[in-house]
N, C-alpha and C positions, 0 to 999 in steps of 0.2 A: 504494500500500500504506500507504502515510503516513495518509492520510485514512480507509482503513478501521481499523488501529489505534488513532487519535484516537478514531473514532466509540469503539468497544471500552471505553476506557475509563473511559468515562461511567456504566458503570455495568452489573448482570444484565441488566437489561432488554433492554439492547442487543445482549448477546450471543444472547438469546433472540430476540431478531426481528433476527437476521442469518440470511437464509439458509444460509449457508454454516456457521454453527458448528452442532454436533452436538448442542445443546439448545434448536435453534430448535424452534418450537410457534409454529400459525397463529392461537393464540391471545394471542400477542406480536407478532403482524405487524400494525402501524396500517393496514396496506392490505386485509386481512384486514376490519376493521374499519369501514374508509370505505366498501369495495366496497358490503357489508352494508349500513351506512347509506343511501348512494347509490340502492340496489334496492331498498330498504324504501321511500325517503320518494317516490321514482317510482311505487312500487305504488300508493301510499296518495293522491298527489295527481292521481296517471292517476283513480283511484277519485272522485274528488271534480270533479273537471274536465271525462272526458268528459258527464256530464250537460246541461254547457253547451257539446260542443262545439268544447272545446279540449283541450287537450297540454301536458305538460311544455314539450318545444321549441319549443310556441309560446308557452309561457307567457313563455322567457328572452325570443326575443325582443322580445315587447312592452313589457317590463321595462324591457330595454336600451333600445329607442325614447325609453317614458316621460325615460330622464334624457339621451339623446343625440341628440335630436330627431331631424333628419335627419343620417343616419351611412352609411356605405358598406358594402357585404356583407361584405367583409373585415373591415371592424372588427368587425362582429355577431358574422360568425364566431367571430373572435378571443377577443371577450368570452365567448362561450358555450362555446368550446373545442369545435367542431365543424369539419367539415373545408369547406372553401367551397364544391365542388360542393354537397354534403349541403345544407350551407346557403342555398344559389343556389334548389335546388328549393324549398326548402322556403319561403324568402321570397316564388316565384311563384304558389305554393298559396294561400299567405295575401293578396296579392295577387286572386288569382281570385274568395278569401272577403270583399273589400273590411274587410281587416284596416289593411291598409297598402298604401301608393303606392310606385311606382318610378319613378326619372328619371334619367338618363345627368347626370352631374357636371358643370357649367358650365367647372369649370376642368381635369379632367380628362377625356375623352369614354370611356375603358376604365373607367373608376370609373364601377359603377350606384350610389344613393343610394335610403335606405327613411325613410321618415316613416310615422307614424300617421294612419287617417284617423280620423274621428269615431266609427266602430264598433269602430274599433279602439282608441280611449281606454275607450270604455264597456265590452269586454271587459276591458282593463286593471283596472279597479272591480269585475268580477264574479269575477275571477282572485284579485285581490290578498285577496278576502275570503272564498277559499277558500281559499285560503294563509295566512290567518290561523289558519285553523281547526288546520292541520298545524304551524304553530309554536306555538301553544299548548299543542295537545298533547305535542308534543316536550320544548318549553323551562318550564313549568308550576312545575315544582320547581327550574330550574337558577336560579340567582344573577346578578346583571345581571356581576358581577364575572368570573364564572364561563364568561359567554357571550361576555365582551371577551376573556378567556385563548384560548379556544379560536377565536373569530375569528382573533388573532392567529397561535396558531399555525400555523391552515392558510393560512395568507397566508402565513408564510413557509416551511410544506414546498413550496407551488406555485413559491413564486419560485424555492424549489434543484432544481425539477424543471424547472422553464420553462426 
């Protein structure tokens, strides 16, 4: 109770996006908010993406690959915030599409490992510049300062939800 009082007195806002207080409005809910965003910017890069053939979830993971070269399912998982079966399939899909390689861990043999292969870096180049397209549009008017606040913040609502 401590903690939600603390929250409380931070300000209206906060009373308004507490569920619990009686002038909460889903228009004060940040999650209300992100959900929104989250579904919008999937609409719009599913829209831009299938044309060549890829996915959001395949976009992270190639992402992820580009800076963690060969990395384990679980950590991809991890980083994408998907659940590891989900993700298991989904690595042997992309696998099947010679996106990326799989191989049992030298030092662990339960640990599978994903790398990129060559068509799977050149999709990374056709992805990343489709994705350019939706952060321009997005971010166009926002201020570099602007776009460091809001990193910042959602790095750390994740970490108090993590």
């Amino acid at each position: 109770m401590e903690r939600r009082e603390e929250v409380l007195k931070r300000g209206k806002i906060w009373r308004r996006a507490s569920p619990t207080d009686l002038s909460f409005t889903h228009e004060a809910w940040p999650f209300f908010h992100l959900s929104r965003l989250t579904s919008l910017y999937h609409q719009r890069m599913d829209a831009y993406l299938k044309p060549i053939g890829m996915d959001v979830p395949r976009w992270r993971v190639l992402n992820i690959l580009v800076e963690h070269e060969t990395t384990p399912i679980s950590i991809i998982a991890d980083l994408a915030v998907i659940r590891i079966p989900t993700m298991t399939k989904l690595i042997y899909r992309m696998e099947a599409e010679n996106l990326i390689t799989t191989q049992v861990s030298s030092r662990d043999g339960r640990v599978t490992e994903v790398c990129l292969t060559d068509k799977g870096r050149s999709a990374v180049e056709q992805v990343r510049a489709k994705a350019e397209l939706i952060f321009q549009r997005a971010f166009h008017d926002i201020e570099d300062a602007e776009i460091d606040q809001f990193m910042q913040t959602m790095k750390k609502v994740f970490k108090n939800i993590y």
